[in-house]
N, C-alpha and C positions, 0 to 999 in steps of 0.2 A: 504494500500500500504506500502509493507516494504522500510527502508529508503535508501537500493541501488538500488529498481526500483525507488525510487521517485527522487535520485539525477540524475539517468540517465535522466527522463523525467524533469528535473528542466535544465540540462545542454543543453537538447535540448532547452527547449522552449525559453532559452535565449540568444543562436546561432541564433533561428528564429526570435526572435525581432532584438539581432541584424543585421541580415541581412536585414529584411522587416520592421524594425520601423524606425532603426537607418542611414539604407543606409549603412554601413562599414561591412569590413572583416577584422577578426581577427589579420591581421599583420598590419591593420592600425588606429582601434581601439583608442580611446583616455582614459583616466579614468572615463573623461563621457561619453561617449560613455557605457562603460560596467557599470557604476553606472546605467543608464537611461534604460539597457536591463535585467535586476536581476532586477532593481524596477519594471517594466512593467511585469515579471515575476511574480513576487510576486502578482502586483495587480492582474493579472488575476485568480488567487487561491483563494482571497479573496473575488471575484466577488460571487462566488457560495452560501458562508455562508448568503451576503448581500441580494441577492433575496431571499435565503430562510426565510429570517428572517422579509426581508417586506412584503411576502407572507404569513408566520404565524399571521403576525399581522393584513393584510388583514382579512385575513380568520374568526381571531376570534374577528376583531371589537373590537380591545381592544382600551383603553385608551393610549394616549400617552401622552408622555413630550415633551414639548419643550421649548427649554433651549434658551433664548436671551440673548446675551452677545456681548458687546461690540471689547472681544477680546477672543482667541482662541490660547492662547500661547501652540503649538503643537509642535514643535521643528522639529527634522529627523526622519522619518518615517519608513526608510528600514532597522534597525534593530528593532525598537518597531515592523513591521507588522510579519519580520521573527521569533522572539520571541515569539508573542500572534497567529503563526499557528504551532510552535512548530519545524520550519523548522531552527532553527540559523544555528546549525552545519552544516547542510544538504548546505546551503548557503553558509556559509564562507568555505567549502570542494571544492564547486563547482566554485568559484570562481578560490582557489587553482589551481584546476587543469585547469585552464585557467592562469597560472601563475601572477593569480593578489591579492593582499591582499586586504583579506574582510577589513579589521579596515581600508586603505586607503579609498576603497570605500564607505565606510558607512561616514566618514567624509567628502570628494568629495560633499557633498548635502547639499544645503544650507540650516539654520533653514526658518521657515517658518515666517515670520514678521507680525503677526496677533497680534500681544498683548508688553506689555512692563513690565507686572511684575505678581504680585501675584495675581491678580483677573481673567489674561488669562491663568495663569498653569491652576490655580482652577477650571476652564471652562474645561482645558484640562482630569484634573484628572477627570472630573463627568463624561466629555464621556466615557474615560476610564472602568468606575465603572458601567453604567448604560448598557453599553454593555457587560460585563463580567458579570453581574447580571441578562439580559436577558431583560429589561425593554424596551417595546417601544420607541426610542426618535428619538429627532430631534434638534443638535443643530444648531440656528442661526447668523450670524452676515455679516461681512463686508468683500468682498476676498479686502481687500489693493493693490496697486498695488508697493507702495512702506512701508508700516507698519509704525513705529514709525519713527526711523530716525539709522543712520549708528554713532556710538561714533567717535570721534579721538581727540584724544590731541594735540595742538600746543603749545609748549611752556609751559604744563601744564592745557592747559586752554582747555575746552571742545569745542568743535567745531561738529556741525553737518549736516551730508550730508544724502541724501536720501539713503534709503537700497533698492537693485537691487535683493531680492529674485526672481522676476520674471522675469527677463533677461534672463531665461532659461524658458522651460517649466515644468510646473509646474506635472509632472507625474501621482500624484499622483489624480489628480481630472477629473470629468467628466463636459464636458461642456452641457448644459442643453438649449439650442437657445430655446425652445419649452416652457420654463418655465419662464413666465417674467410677468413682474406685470407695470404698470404706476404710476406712484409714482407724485404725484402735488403739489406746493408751490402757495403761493399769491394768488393775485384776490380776488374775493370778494364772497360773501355767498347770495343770497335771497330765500324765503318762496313762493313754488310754490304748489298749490294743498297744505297747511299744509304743508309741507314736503321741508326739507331746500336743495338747492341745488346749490353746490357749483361751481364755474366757475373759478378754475386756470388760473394765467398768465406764468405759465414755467411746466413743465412736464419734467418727464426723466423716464427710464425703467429699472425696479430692474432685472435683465437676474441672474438666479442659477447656480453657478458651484457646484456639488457633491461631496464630499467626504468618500468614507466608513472613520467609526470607529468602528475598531474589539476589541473586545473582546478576554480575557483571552483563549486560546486554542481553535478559533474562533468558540465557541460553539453560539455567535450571532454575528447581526454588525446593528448597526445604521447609521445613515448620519449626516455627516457635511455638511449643504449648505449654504454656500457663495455668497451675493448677489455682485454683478458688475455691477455700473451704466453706462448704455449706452444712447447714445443721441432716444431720438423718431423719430427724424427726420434727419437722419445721415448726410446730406449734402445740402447745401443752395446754390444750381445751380446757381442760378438767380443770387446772390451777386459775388459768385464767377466770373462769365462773365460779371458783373460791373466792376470787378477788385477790389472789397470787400473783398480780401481773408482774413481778420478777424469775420469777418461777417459771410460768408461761411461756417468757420470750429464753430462759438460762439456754437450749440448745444451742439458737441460732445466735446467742453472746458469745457462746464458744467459740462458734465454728468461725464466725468473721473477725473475733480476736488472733486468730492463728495467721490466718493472711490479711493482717492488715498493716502488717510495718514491718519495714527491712530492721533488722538488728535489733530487737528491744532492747532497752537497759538489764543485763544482765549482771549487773552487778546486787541485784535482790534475787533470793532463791526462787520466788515468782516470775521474776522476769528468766531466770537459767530456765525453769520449766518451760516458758512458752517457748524460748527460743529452741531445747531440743524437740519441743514437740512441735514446730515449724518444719526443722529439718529432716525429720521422721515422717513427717508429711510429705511435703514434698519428692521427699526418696522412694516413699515405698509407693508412690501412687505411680512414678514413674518407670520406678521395675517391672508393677505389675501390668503396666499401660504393653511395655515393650515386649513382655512374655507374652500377652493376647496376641500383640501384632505377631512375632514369630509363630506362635501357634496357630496363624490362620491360614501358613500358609507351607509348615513343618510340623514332624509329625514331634521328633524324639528329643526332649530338651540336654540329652547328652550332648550333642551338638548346638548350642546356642552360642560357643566362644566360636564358632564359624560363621556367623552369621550377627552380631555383636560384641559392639565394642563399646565398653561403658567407661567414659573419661569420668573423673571427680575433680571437677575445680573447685580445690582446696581440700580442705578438714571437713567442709560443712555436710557433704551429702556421704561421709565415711560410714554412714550406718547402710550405706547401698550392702556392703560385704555379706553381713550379718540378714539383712532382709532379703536378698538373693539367695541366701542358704536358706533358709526359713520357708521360703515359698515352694525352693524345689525338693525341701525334705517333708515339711507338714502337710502340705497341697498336691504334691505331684510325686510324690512317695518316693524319692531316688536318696540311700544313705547317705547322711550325713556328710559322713568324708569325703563321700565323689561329690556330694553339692562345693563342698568346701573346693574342691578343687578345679569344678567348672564356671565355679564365679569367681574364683582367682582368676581364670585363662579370660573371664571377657574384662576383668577390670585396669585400668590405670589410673595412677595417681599422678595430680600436677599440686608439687609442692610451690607457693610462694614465699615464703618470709624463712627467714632465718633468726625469727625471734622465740627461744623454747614458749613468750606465755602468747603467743599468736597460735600455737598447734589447740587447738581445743581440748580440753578434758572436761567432763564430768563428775560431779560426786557420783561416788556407786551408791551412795542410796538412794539419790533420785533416779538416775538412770535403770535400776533394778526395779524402782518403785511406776516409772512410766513405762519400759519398755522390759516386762520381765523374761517374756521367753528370747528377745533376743541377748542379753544381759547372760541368758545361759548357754547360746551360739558363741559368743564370744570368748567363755572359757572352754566351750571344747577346741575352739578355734585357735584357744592360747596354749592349750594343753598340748593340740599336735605338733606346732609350733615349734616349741621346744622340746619335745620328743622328735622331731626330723632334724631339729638342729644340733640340741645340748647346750644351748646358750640358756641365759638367763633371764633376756630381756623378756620383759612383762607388757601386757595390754593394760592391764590390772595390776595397780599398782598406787601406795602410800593412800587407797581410798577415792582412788579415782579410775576412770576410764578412763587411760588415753585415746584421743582420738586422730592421731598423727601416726602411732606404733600400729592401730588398727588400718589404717590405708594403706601403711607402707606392707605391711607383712601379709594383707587380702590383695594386693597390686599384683599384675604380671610386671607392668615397668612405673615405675616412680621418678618422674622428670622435673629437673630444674628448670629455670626458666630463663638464665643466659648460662655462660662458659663460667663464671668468677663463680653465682650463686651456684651450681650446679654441684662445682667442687667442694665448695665450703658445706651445701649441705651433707657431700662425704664425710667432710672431717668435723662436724660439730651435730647439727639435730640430730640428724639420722650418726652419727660415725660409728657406734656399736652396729646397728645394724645390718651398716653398710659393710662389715665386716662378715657377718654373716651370710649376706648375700650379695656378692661383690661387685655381680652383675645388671643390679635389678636397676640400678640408681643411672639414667642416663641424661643429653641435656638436647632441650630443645630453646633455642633462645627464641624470645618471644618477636610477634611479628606487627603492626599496624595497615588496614586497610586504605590503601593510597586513592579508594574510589572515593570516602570518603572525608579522609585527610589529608587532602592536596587538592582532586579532581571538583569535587563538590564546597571546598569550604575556601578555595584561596582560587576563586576566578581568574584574577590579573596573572598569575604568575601558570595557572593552564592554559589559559592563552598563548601565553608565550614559551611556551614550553609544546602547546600544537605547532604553534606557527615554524620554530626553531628542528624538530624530530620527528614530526608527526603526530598523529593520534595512536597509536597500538598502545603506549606505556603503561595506562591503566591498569591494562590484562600481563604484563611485562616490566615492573618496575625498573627491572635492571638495564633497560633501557635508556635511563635516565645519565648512564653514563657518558652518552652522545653529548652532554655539556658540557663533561668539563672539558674539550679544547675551545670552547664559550668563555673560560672563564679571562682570559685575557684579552677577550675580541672589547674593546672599546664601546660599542655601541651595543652589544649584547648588556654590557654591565651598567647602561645606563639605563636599557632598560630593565632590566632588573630590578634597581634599584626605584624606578617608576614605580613596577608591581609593589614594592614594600613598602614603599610612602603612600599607593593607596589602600595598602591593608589597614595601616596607620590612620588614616583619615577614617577608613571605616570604624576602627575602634575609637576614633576620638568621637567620632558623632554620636556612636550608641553609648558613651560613658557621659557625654553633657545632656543625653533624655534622663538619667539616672542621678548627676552627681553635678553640684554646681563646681568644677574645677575647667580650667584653660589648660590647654597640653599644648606644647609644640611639636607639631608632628619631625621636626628636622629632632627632637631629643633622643635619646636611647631607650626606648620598650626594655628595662629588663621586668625578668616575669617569674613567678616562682606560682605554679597552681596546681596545688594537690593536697592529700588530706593533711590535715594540720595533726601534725605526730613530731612527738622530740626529737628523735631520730633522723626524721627528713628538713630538719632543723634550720624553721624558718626562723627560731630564735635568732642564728647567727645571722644570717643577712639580714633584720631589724637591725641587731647590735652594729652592723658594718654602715647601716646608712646610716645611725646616727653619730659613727666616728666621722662618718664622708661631712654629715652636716659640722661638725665641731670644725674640720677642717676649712671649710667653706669658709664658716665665721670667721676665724681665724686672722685667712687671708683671702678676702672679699673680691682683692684686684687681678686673684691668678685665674689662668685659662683654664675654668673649670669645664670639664665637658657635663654637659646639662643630661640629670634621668628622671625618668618615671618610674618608680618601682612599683612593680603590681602583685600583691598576692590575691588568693584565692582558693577557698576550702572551706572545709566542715571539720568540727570538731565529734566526735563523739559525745552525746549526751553526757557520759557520767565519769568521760578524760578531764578533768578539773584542771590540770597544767596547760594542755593541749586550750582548752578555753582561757585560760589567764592569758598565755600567748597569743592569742586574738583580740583579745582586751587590749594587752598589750601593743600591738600593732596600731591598732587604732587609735589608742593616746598617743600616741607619737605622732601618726600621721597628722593630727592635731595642730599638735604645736608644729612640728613643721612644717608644713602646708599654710601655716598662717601667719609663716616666718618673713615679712615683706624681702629682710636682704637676703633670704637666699631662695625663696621658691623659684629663682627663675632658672636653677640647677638642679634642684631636687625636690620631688614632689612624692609622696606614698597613697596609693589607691588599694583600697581592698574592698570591689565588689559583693555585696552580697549571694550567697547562694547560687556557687559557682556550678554547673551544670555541661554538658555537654554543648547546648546550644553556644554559652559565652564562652567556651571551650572553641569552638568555630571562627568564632572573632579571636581570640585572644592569638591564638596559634599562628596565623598569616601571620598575625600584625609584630610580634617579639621580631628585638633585635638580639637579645640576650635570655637562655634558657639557662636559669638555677637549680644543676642539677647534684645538690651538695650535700647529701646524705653523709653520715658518719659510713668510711669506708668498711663493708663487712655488714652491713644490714638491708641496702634495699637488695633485693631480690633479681628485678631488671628493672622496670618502669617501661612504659609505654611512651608517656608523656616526652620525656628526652626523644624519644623518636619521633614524635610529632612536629617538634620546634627542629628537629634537625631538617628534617622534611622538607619545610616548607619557609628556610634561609635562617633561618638564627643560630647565631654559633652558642654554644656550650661551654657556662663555667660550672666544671663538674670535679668530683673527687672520683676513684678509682673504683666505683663500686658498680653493681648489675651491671646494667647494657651499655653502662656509661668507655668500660673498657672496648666493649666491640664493635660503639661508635666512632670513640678515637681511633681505634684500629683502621677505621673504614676512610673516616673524612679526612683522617691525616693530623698527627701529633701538631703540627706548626698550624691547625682549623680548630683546636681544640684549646681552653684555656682549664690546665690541669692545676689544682693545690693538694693538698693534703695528707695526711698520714696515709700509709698503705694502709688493707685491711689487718695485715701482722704485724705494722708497729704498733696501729689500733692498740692489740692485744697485749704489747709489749709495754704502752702507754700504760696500760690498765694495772699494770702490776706496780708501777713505781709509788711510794707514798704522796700524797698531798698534789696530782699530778696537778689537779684544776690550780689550784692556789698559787704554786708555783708560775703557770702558765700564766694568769693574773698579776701577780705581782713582778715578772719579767715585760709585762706589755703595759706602758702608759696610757695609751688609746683605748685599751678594754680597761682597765682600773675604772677607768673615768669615765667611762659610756657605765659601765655596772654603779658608779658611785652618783651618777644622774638617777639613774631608773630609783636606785633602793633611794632617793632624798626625795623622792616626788616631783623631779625634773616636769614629770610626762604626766603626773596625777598629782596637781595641786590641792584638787577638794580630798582628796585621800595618800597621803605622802608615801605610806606604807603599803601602796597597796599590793606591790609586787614585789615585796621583801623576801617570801618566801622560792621564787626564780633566782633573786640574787643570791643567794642565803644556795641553793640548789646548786648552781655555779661554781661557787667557793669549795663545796661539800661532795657532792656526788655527781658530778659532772659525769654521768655513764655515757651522753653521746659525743662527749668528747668534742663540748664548743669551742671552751677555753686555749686546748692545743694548738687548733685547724684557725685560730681566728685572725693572727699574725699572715699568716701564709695567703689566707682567703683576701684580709684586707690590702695587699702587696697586690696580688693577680689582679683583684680588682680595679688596682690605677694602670696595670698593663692593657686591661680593657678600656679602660678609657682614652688610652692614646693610640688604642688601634682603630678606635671610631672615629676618631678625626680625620685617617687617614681614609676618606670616602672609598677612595677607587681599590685600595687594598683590602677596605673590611669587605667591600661587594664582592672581590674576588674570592675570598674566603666563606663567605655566605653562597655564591653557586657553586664551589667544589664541595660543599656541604648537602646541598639536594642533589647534585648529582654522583656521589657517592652515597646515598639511602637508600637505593633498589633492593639492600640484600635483605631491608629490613622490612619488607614486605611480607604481612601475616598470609600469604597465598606458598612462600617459600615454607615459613613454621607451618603451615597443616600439611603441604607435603609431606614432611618430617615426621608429625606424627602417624598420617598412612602409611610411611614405610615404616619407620622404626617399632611403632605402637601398634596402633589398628589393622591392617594389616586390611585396610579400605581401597578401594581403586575408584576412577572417576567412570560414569556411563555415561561418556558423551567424547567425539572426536572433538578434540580440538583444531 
């Protein structure tokens, strides 16, 4: 179909929703209104590829993926879906002549609240990848009904309210009543006939809602399915006409209590309860979801690792082990030990963090008391364990469930997620283990979707990047290397530098609808956005701008190069530090932002309620990517690879992907500081390391002798005594050491921005060396290496 019969037949079909979905005519129309009939459009296009494509995979009995994951950071849909069918123009034209602006509407939709940082992108890039690769899958998790939580600031201080994603309908999904599972907690376990059978005291019903995920030029489409707890028994008549009406409605309190928010506070034994009985949920409705599909179409579940491959992102869905065994011993009669063995062969595990209290554990007495008969899978499962082994290491253990020791040891392969983290979880989380099984532990460095982390979110710079290679790169990142003999053409780097002054201008417009602040777009974008944790320690670059601003004062007349510093994140509800540090942030920005002699140098922005969408803006627009974790703790990061992507070079320490980007764009494109991860360790042992570190540096004395005097919190002087007071004392992420080194590199950055024409060159040897980082290369990797998936479709 050529593209002005297809806009005619796009302009109708979206008259006809809106007429017959929406109820409205054109002259009463609202913006959602025509956002909700363009997306219903759209969907119905993409319906075609998705039958076909679970039809193909019908047909040929292949092996599929299925991905568990906790979170599903997918963002807005209706330019990703007009994009990946190839319809953008065709959409944003047809809009046009309905006299509406596509870019209003495409903002109009809210992101989707499925995730809070880099383990739901990472979810989001695989589907991405695995559908544009062709690969059967299926990912699963949780439709929220409100996701993490909504940011706002009062006074500086974080504050959080529920996020109302769903106060609209949701368009973009199919609701599934026909597809539901019984999901049980408590009660107790007895041995009937041999065969153990369990007797729940609550019940609730995992109900699917649908989602396509298209692919690249929707050559396929997988499913997203979203479980939504509903009560079993929807209304309690009887109590009600008691005049009970708490009583009455208690089932369906439950059931919408479980899928209603990503992470609860689990710092209350109430909140541990709901959060494992979330993840029990969602696990076991999606085993049993995948065992029906196999059996509809296979007779012998001895073979399901032929035909299934069950990824676990992260700790969260580790109860998959234990409820695969469970279903093929109590349900489908096959001993124990062979279950034990055939849901080891479909499962992997993907380790993130390298932090022992980020591996989940449970108390055993709640975990025994919610999930009993599987509580008792787990010691036969620990029992064999170490009878096939003769180690010692425990699932069960000091009163707890580990739930890290349980993935690793129910895993066929347990993967890191770069080269640096992969090794270190040999020799630290996992290093017993890894001795034990010396094979199990491999690495898959982690990947980002270029369709929608360059192609869809930085227009200026795909233009010119068409214009310069072609169009194939999307399907081919590594294509991208055809620039850099660009990187010294003169006029290529001019414009270049075009595209990133208008990324810049775009961020500046969408931050003066939000923020009464003046930006100069000629200043330095640096940017640090992602969750606010000690660790990834936005502390230190606060403390570094406010040396920069001391210095400024200083000396008012010297050639300062002028910045913007932009954070951006969420704290955890019940991280109390992680929340000061934001607090924190924001009285600074305060006073300096309202510092007449030096705002015209430094300025500090912190966004609220940082999301995928301003994740879009933010990413073209950086000139500088903060990627400064304490060396030896992030895992990889995605984020680094995004800003590298799309021209911003990197001040980074030695840690995750941070090393295999330097590797990539080139040590002399990279701005390195820091401890290795082994001096890290070596720092750690020396006495009084922080204090020392402190009392060796004037510049941090003095930035920490502001903060604790109420520099930055006049109405409360002390308010951040106990950060400084942290610093001096237990400095675990190791500010104090890194903060000399970090504040040094920092003025080298600044006199490499001056130098226009050299920092541009540096910024296109930097996207044109990020092809490898292409999440289309990592699920490769895990097809071969892991799953043992293939694509059904020529490419």
């Amino acid at each position: 179909m050529n593209t002005k019969i297809f806009q005619i037949k796009l302009k109708q079909e979206v008259l006809r929703h809106l007429k017959y979905s929406l109820g409205k005519d054109q002259g009463h129309a609202t913006p959602y209104d025509w956002r909700m009939s363009l997306s219903l459009a759209l969907r119905d296009i993409v319906v075609d590829p998705w039958f076909d494509s679970t039809r193909k995979t019908y047909d040929s009995n292949a092996k599929r993926v299925y991905y568990l994951s906790m979170e599903f950071l997918i963002g807005r849909l209706i330019e990703d879906v007009a994009i990946n069918l190839g319809f953008e123009d065709v959409a944003r034209e047809t809009m046009r002549e309905f006299g509406q602006d596509y870019d209003a509407i495409v903002a109009n939709e809210p992101d989707a609240a499925l995730g809070n940082g880099g383990l739901g992108r990472l979810a989001a890039c695989f589907l991405d990848s695995l559908a544009t690769l062709g690969i059967p899958a299926h990912g699963y998790g949780i439709r929220y009904e409100h996701g993490l939580f909504e940011q706002h600031f009062e006074n500086g201080a974080q504050v959080e309210t529920a996020e109302g994603w769903l106060a609209q309908r949701n368009v973009w999904e199919f609701e599934r009543p026909e597809v539901a599972y019984i999901i049980a907690f408590g009660g107790h376990v007895s041995e009937t006939d041999g065969r153990a059978v369990w007797y729940p005291a609550e019940t609730v019903k995992a109900q699917a809602y649908d989602a396509p995920a298209l692919g690249w030029q929707a050559r396929w489409c997988n499913t997203l399915r979203l479980w939504s707890a509903k009560p079993t028994r929807a209304f309690d008549l009887e109590s009600f006409n008691r005049g009970d009406f708490l009583a009455a409605s208690a089932p369906e309190a439950l059931a919408r209590t479980i899928s209603r928010v990503l992470y609860p506070d689990d710092t209350t034994d109430t909140g541990k309860e709901l959060r494992l009985k979330q993840e029990y949920f969602f696990t076991s409705a999606s085993i049993q979801d995948l065992i029906r599909r196999y059996r509809s179409t296979n007779d012998d579940l001895r073979d399901l690792p032929k035909k299934a491959a069950i990824q676990l992102n992260d700790t969260h869905p580790a109860i998959a082990g234990p409820e695969l065994v469970r279903l093929l011993t109590d349900i489908h009669g096959i001993e124990i030990h062979e279950s034990i063995d055939i849901a080891r062969k479909c499962l992997g595990y993907t380790n993130h963090t390298l932090l022992p209290e980020a591996l989940e554990r449970w108390p055993e007495h709640l975990f025994a008391r919610i999930l009993p008969r599987h509580y008792r899978i787990i010691e036969i499962i620990q029992d064999q364990h170490l009878k096939d082994t003769g180690s010692d290491i425990r699932i069960i253990k000091d009163g707890n469930v580990n739930m890290g020791e349980l993935a690793f040891i129910m895993a066929t392969h347990v993967n890191g997620v770069s080269a640096l983290h992969t090794e270190l979880v040999k020799e630290t989380v996992f290093g017993d283990l890894h001795k034990v099984y010396p094979k199990r532990i491999i690495n898959e460095t982690n990947g980002i979707t270029p369709r929608r982390w360059l192609y869809d979110c930085n227009k200026p710079l795909r233009n010119l990047i068409n214009s310069t290679i072609g169009i194939e790169w999307p399907d081919d990142l590594e294509q991208l290397e055809r620039l850099a003999p660009y990187a010294d053409d003169a006029a290529f780097q001019e414009e270049f530098h075009k595209a990133k002054l208008e990324n810049k201008r775009r961020f500046i417009n969408w931050l003066s609808d939000i923020r009464d602040i003046q930006i100069d777009p000629n200043a330095m974008l640096d940017i640090q956005v992602k969750r606010i944790h000690e660790y990834k320690r936005q502390l230190m670059n606060l403390i570094e701008a406010v040396a920069y601003w001391n210095e400024i004062k200083e000396n008012p007349t010297k050639d300062w190069t002028p910045r913007v510093k932009v954070f951006g994140g969420k704290a955890a509800p019940g991280y109390e530090v992680a929340k000061k540090i934001i607090h924190l942030i924001n009285d600074v920005a305060t006073v300096i932002n309202n510092d007449s002699a030096t705002k015209d140098y430094l300025q500090i922005v912190f966004p609220e309620n940082y999301n995928v969408s301003m994740a879009e803006i933010l990413m073209p627009a950086a000139d500088l990517s903060e990627q400064i974790s304490t060396a030896g703790k992030e895992a990889s990061g995605t984020g680094n690879m995004k800003f590298a992507l799309n021209g911003a070079l990197t001040i980074g320490t030695l840690d995750g992907a941070n090393v295999e980007i330097r590797d990539h764009v080139g040590a002399e494109n990279f701005f390195l500081f820091g401890l290795t991860a082994e001096e890290v360790e070596e720092r750690r042992h020396q006495p009084e390391y922080s204090r020392r570190a402190i009392e060796a540096s004037p510049r941090l004395y003095r930035v920490l002798n502001q903060i604790a005097s109420g520099v930055f919190s006049p109405d409360e002087p002390h308010r951040y005594g106990s950060i400084v007071q942290m610093m001096y004392e237990s400095d675990y992420f190791l500010v104090t050491c890194d903060f000399d080194d970090y504040f040094d590199t920092q003025r080298k950055v600044d006199k490499a921005y001056l130098d226009t024409k050299e920092w541009t060159r540096k910024t296109i040897l930097n996207t044109a060396n990020m092809g490898w980082f292409s999440s289309d290369r990592t699920i490769k990797g895990y097809a071969k290496d892991i799953w043992g998936a293939k694509s059904l479709y020529e490419r």
